[in-house]
C-alpha positions in Angstrom: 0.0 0.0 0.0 1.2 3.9 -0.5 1.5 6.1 1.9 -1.7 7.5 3.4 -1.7 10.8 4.9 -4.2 12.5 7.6 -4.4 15.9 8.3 -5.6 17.0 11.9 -7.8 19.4 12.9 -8.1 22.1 15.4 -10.2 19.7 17.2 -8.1 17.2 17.1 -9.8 15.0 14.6 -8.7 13.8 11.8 -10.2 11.6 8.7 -9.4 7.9 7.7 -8.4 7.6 4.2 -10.9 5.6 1.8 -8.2 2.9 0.8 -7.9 2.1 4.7 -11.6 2.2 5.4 -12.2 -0.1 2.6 -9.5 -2.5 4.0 -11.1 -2.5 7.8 -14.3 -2.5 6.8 -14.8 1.2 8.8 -18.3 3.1 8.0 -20.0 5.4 10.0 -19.7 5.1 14.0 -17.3 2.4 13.8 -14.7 2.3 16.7 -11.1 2.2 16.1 -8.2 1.2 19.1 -5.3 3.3 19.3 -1.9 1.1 20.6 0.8 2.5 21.5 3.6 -0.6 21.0 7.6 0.1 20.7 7.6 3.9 19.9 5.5 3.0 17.2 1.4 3.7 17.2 -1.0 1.1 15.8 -4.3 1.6 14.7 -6.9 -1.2 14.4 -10.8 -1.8 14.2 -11.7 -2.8 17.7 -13.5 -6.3 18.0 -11.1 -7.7 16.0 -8.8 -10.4 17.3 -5.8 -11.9 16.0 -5.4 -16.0 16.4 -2.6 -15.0 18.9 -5.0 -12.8 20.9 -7.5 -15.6 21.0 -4.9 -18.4 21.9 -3.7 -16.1 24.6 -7.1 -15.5 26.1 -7.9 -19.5 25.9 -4.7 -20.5 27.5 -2.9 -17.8 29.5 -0.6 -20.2 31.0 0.4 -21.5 27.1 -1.0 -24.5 25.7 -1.3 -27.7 27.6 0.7 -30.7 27.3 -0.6 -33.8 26.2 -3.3 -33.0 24.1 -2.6 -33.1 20.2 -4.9 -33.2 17.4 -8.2 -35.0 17.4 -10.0 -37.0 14.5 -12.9 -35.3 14.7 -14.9 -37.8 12.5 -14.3 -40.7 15.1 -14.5 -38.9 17.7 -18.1 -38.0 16.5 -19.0 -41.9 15.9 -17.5 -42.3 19.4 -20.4 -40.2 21.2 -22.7 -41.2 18.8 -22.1 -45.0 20.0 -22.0 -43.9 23.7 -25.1 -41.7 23.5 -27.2 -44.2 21.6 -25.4 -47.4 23.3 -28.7 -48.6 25.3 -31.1 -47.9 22.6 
């Protein structure tokens, strides 16, 4: 992307170019966070969450051990046998 310049106002507002807005998805009302991160300010639509935000909120202590990937498929027939087992 090219460079995208704001001007602000007296008010201390200023307006969000039409290339970004079209890349967030930004109309009318919509809110935007403001991160300050290494000297550096980052702008993002708010209610969106990275996978690394999500996994961080899941398992603030970091992933447990012992528990890898899952066949879903037999794990489905598996309950389907327990639930229905004394039918």
């Amino acid at each position: 992307m090219a460079t995208a310049n704001s001007r602000l106002t007296a008010q201390g507002q200023i307006s969000v170019p039409a290339e970004i807005r079209r890349k967030l998805g930004l109309g009318p009302g919509a809110v935007m966070e403001w991160h300050e991160i290494d000297g550096e300010i980052v702008v993002r639509r708010a209610g969106r969450f990275t996978s690394a935000d999500i996994r961080q909120a899941i398992f603030p202590q970091g992933v447990p051990v012992g528990q890898g990937p899952v066949d879903t498929k037999a794990a489905l027939r598996a309950h389907a046998r327990r639930r229905h087992a004394g039918r």
